[in-house]
N, C-alpha and C positions, 0 to 999 in steps of 0.2 A: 382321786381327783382333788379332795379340799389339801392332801397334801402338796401337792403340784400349784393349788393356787395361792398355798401358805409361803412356797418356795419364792415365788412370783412376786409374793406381796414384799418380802423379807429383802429379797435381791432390787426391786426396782426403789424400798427405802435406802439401803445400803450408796444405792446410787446416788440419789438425790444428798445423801448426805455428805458422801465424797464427791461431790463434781466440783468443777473447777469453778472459782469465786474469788473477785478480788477483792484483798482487806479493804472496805469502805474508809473515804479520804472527809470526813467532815469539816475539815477546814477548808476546804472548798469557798462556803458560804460568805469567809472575808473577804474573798475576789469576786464576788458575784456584785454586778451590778445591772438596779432596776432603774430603768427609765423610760415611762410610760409618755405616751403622748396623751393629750386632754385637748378636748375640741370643744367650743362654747359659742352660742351668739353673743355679741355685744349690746345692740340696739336696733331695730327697725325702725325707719320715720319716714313718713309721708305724706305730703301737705297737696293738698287739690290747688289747678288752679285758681279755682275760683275762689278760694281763701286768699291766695297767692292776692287776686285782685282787689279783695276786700283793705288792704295794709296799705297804709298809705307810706311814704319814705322806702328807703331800702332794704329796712332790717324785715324779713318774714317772716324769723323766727330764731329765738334764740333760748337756748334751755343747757339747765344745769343735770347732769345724771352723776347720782351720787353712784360712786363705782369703789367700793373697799375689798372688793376680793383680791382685789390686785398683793393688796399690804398684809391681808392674812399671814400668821408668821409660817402655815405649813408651804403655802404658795413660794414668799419673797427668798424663802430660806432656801428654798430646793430647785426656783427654776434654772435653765438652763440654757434655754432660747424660744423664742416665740415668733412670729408672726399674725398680724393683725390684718385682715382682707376687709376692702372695703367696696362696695357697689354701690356706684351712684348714677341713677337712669333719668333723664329729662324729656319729660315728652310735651312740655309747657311750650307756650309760645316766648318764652322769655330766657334771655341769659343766666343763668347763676352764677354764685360762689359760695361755695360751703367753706366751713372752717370749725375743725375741731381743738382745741386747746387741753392738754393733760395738765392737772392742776395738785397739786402736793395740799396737804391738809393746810396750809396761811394762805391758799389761793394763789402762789406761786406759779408760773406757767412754766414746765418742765418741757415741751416739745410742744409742734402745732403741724398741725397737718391740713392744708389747704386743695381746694379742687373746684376748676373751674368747669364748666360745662357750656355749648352755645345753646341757642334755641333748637328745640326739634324740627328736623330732625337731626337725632345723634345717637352714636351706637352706647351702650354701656361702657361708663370708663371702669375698671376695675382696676385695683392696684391693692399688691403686699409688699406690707413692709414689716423687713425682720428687723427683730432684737437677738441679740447674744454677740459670739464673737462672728457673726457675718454682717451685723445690721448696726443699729442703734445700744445704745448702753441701757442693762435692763434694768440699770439703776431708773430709770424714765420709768417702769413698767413699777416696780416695785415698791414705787413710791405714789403710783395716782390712786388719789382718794377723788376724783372728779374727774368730767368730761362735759365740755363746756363747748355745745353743736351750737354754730352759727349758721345763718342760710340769708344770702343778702339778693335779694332781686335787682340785677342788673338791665333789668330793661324798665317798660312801661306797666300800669296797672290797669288797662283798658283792652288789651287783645286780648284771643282765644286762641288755643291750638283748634285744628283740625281733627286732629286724634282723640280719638275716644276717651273717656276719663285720664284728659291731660294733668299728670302729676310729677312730683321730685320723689323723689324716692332713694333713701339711702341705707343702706344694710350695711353690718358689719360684724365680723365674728373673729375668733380668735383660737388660734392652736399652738399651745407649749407642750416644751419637755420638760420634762419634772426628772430629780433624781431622788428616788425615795429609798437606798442605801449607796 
């Protein structure tokens, strides 16, 4: 019997050593290309009416958000397109306008993206906007060291909405392709 199972063991190596196997192609690796997508929020803001009502003039709010990821050298060097989504919900008794400004390190305005909204009721505006070779030049994207959110009240500072903690509310978030060979 242990001879039978020596025969066994002898015959299914023999096998394994001659089976069919193609010579491995390693240069493969210089045609191989990674390009990963990457998903991010940008910023979340939201301002109550009743702040909203506190301001006197139009301006509600206005703020600078220092944004340098953009110009990192691993980010500016390898993107390849992106898209920026933005949500902007109004459940105020008042008009708006938002307004975002991309801004290059001399406070330069590279692109501006503006959105209006009426009073509530109104559905969510949402909007994408690409960069690369379907959208916008990502020279814009690669170059903002700033984001510069405006929000201007278009109506009066004495109403109320009706709806429950009536606010502005704007989100925004970002998905690129990156090429990392």
């Amino acid at each position: 019997m242990k001879a039978v199972r020596v025969l066994i063991i002898i015959l299914l190596g023999f096998l394994g050593v001659s089976s069919c196997s193609e010579k491995q192609d390693f240069d493969q690796m210089e045609n191989l290309a990674i390009t990963p997508t990457y998903e991010t929020s940008i910023f979340y803001v939201k301002a109550q009416e009743s702040i909203i009502n506190r301001v006197s003039g139009l301006s509600v709010f206005s703020q600078d958000f220092n944004f340098d990821a953009f110009e990192e050298p691993f980010f500016a060097e390898r993107v390849l397109s992106g898209v920026l989504s933005y949500e902007l919900e109004n459940t105020t008794s008042k008009p708006i306008e938002i307004t975002l400004d991309f801004l290059d390190p001399n406070d330069t305005v590279l692109d501006t993206e503006s959105f209006q909204r009426d009073a509530a009721p109104t559905a969510t505006l949402v909007r994408d906007v690409n960069y690369g070779t379907t959208g916008k030049s990502l020279d814009i994207i690669r170059n903002t060291s700033k984001i510069r959110l405006t929000a201007r009240n278009l109506g009066d500072n004495s109403s109320t909405s009706s709806i429950s903690d009536p606010a502005i509310v704007l989100r925004s978030s970002a998905k690129f392709t990156l090429e990392l060979k």
